[in-house]
N, C-alpha and C positions, 0 to 999 in steps of 0.2 A: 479644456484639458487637451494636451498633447493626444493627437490620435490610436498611437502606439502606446500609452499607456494605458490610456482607455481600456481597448482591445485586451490588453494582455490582462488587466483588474477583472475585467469580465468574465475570461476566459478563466484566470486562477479562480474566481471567486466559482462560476459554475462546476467547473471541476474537481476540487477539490470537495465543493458541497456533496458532489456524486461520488465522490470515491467513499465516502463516509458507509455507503450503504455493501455495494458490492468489499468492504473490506469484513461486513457482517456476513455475506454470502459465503464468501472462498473459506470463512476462519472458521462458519459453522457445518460446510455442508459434510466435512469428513466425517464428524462427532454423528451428525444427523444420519450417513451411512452407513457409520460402525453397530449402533443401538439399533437399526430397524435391522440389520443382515445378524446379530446374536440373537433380537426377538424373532426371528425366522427358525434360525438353525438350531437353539437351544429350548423355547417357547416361555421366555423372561417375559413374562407379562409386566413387570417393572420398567425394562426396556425398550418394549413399545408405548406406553407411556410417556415415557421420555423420548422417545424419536419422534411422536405425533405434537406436544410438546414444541421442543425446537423446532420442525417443519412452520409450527406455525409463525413462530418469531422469524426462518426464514423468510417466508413468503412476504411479510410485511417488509422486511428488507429489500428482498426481489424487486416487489411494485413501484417503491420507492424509488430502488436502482433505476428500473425503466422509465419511469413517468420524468427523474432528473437526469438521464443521459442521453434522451431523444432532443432537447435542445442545443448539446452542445454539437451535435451532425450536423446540425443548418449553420453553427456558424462558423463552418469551414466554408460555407459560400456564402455569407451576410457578412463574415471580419475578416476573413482570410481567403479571399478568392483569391488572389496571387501566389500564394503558398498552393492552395489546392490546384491550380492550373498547370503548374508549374510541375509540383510532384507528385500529384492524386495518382500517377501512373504505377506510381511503389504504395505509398502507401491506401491503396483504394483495396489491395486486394486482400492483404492481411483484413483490414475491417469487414471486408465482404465475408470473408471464412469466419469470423468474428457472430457473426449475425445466422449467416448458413450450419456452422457445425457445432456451434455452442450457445447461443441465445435458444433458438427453436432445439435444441436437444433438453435445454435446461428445462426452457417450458413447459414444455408437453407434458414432461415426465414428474415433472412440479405438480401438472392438474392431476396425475394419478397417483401421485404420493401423498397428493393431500385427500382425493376424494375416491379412490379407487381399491381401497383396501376391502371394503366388501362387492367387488365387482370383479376383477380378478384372483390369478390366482396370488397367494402366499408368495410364491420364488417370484411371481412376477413384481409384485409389490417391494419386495426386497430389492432389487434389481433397480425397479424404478427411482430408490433413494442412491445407488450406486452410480447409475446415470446424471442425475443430478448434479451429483458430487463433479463427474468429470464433466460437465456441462460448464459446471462451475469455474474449474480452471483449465478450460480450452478457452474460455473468453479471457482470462485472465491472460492466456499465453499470447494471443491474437495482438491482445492492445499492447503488450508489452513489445512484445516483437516490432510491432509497428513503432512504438517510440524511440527504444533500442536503436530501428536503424535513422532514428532522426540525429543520436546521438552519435553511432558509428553508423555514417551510411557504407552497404556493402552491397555486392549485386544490381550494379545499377551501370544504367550510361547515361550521356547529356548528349541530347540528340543536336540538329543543327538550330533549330530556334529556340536553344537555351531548355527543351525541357528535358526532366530527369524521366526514364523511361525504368521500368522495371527488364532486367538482365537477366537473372536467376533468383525464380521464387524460395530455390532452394538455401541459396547463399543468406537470403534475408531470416529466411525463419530456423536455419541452424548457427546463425551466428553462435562465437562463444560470447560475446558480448550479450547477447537478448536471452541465452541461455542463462548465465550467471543471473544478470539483473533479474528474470522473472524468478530462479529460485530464489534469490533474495526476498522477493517483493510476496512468496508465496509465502515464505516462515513469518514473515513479519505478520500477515493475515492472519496464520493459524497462531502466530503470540496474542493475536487478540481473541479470536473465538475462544480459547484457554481461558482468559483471562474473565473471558463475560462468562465463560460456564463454571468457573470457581468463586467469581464475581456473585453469582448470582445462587449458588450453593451455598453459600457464606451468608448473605442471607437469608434465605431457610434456617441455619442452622443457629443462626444469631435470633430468629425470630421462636426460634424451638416450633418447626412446623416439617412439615412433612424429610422428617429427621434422616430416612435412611436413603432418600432421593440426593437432600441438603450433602450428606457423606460421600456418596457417587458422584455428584458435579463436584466439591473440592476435589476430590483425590483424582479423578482424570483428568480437570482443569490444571491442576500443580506439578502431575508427571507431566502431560502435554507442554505445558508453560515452558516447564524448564526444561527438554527437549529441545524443544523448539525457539526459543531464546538463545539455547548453543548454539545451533544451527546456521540464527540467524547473523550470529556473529561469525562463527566460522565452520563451515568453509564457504558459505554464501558473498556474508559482508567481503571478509577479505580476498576472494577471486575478483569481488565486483569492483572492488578498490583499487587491486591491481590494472585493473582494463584502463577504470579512470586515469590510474598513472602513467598508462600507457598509451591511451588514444588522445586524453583530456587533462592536460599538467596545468594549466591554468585553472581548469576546477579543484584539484587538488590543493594546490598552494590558494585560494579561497577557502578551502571548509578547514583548513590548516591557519587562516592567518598567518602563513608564510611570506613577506612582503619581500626579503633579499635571497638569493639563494646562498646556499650553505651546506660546506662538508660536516657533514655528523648533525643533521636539521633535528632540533627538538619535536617532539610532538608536544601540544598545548593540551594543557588540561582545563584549565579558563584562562583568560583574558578577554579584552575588548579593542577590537581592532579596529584603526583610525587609521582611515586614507587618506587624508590629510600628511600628518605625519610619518606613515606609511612604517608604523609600527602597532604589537600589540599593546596593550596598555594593561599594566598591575598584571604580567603573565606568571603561571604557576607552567612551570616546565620538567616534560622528561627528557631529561639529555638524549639524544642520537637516534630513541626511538625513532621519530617520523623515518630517519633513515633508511632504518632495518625494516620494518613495515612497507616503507614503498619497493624498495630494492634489495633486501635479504643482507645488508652490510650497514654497520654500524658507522662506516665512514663514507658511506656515497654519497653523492652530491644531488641535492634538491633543487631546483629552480624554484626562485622565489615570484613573486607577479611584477616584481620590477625587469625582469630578464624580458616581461611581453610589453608590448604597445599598451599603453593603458583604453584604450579604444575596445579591446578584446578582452578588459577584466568583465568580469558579472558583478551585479550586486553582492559586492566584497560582505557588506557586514551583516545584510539576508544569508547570504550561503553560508558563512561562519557561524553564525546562531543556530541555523537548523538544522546544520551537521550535529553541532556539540551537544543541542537538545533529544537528538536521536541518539546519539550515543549515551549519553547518561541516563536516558528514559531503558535503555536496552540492558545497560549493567544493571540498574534496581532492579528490573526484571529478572534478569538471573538470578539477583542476588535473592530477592525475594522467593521465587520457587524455590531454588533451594534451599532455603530454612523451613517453607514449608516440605520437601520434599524428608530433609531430615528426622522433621519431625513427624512426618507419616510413617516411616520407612524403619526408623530406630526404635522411636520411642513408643507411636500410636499417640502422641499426644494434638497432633494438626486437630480433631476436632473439636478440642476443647482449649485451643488458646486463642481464644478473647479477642486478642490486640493483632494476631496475625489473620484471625476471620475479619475484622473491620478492616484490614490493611486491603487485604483479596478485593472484598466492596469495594471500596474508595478506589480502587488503583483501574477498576473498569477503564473510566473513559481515556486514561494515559494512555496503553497503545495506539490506538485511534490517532491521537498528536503525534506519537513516534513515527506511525505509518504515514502522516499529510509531513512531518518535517524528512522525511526522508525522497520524500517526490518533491517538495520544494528546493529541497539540495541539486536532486536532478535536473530539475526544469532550469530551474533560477541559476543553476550552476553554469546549464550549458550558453546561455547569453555572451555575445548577440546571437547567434546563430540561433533560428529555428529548425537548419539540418545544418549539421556539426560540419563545418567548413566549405558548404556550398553555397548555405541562402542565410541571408540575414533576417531575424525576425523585421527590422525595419521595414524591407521590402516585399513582405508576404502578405499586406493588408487589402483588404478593399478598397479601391481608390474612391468608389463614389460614398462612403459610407462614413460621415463625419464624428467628430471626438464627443460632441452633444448628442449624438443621437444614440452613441453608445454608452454614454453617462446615464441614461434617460433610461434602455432599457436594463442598463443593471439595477437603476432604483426598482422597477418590478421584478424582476428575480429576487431580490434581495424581501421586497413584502412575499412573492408566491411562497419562497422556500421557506422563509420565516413561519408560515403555516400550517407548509408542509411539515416542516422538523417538528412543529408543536403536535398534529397527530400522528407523526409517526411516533414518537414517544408517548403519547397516550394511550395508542393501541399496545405500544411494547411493553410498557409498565405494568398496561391493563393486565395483560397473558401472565407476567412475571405475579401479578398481585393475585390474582385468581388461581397459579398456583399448577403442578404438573396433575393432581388429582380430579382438582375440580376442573379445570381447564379441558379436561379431554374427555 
């Protein structure tokens, strides 16, 4: 196998495998700090219940998080030592603040939220799920920031022997570029933590078991949900859209299936895009929308992927699937909190309808897809480049480090995580099945 392909299979498939976990961290830890700081301040014995509860389902995600994101650090210098020599000068430091002020924040405060509640005080105890929570999304800010500036590098110089040196720490981690993307990147989190605590109230309530717990995770899960589903379409999605169209019109006219450019450019609602023919295929189209969307005019002109060197498209019909997947996964979401929210909010009838409680269930593991086809749009979008107009992934690998060797160890990643994913679902089920009563 091509070495570059290799590498990159590797690397999507590690990565992605980890982001599964930390997207259960960042979605649950606000919920987790809401309910332990009301069973502080009001003495809801119900609440801490349920804050001791979710801590534990975080932790098991936490562990997970760690034991599968300490692989992917080595092989910035086992697949990609040219990429890291070249620009570990930028990105080494974001990760290092990544590790310094939010891994060990998270931690710590992790071992006394889980085991510290009769050892300290109350406020302290409180405090320590609040900590958590921003432990939680300082790592989140870290890594995003760091990929952000893969995608717009900013803050940097090329010194004389080609390497990229860090300029201004400042420029890198106030981009509006790394800003935008990570609040994107945070609602989509908390669309899922919503989702798994209405998800998993819905069960309760479907099972007729601990009934007034089962009512409290729907009804915060469905306001949350649908909050945070606006959010994440706007003004998150669309500032983030903007940048794209603005730093990155080649990924644009990909997640577009845009192949000619064009005054008054449809937005696609499906089709299938053939580069071959270099058209969409059986398209359902909104007239002029893509236009007004990218540029606020109904008649601006789009560049299509024929205006670039086909050398610099990305995997045209990856990007396009994963876009469109994410966005349709994002409207049912709306569309579904909101029915539930109506029906909580009008009628009071959310916990007695049936087919909207199994819906909450079943719809669990969709964000999860929403949130992996939303960084595969990114990643996959910004190709070739591994930093967006300086390096090309092609030239960022290992040289000594061949296409069978990297075939080889993703066949064991693929049996480790296979295992892993089997007990980390065992132990989550197990918590879920045992119940917020018996469980604590």
């Amino acid at each position: 196998m091509d070495v570059v392909i290799a590498d990159r299979l590797q690397f999507a498939f590690t990565i992605m495998f980890h982001y599964l976990f930390p997207i259960g961290t960042m979605g649950l830890a606000p919920f987790i700090a809401w309910y332990t700081v009301k069973a502080w301040r009001t003495g809801d014995e119900e609440a801490a219940k349920i804050a001791a509860f979710w801590t534990k389902i975080f932790a098991i995600n936490f562990a997970a998080g760690v034991v599968t994101g300490i692989p992917m650090e080595f092989q910035f210098g086992t697949n990609w030592a040219a990429f890291s020599a070249k620009a570990g000068g930028v990105i080494g430091q974001p990760l290092a603040m990544e590790g310094v002020y939010s891994f060990f924040l998270e931690s710590i405060f992790l071992g006394v939220l889980l085991y510290g509640k009769h050892v300290v005080s109350p406020a302290l105890h409180a405090l320590s799920a609040v900590l958590v929570c921003l432990g939680a999304w300082l790592s989140g800010f870290f890594i995003v920031a760091t990929d952000a500036w893969m995608q717009h590098p900013v803050g940097y110089r090329v010194v004389s022997d080609g390497r990229i040196e860090m300029q201004s720490l400042a420029a890198v981690l106030l981009s509006r570029f790394a800003w935008w993307q990570y609040l994107h990147v945070m609602m989509g989190a908390m669309v899922a933590g919503s989702f798994i605590l209405a998800g998993v109230g819905a069960y309760y309530l479907l099972s007729n078991r601990e009934v007034t717990i089962g009512q409290r995770f729907v009804r915060a899960g469905v306001i949350a949900g649908l909050i945070f589903s606006a959010l994440t379409i706007f003004p998150t999605g669309d500032r983030n859209s903007s940048d794209v169209t603005e730093y990155q019109p080649i990924k644009l006219a990909a997640m577009e299936g845009l192949f000619e450019s064009t005054h008054g450019a449809p937005l696609a609602i499906i089709g299938m895009p053939d580069t071959h023919t270099k058209q969409l295929i059986d398209p359902i189209f909104a007239p002029n929308v893509l236009s007004f969307l990218a540029y606020g005019n109904f008649e601006s002109n789009v560049k299509g992927l024929t205006a670039y060197a086909t050398e610099l498209w990305p995997p045209v019909e990856l990007t396009y699937y994963a876009y469109h997947i994410m966005v349709g996964l994002g409207t049912i979401f709306l569309a579904v909190t909101g029915i539930g929210a109506l029906l909580l909010l009008w009628s009071g009838r959310l916990y007695r309808t049936r087919w909207l409680l199994w819906l909450l269930m079943l719809l669990m593991p969709l964000p999860y897809i929403a949130n992996e086809a939303g960084w595969t749009v990114t990643e996959v979008g910004r190709q070739p480049w591994i930093v967006y107009g300086l390096m090309r992934t092609s030239d960022a690998l290992s040289l000594n480090v061949a296409g069978g060797e990297t075939v080889f160890t993703l066949i064991g990643f693929l049996g480790m995580y296979f295992l892993l994913g089997v007990i980390f679902l065992y132990l989550t089920l197990r918590e879920i099945g045992l119940g917020v009563e018996r469980g604590t």
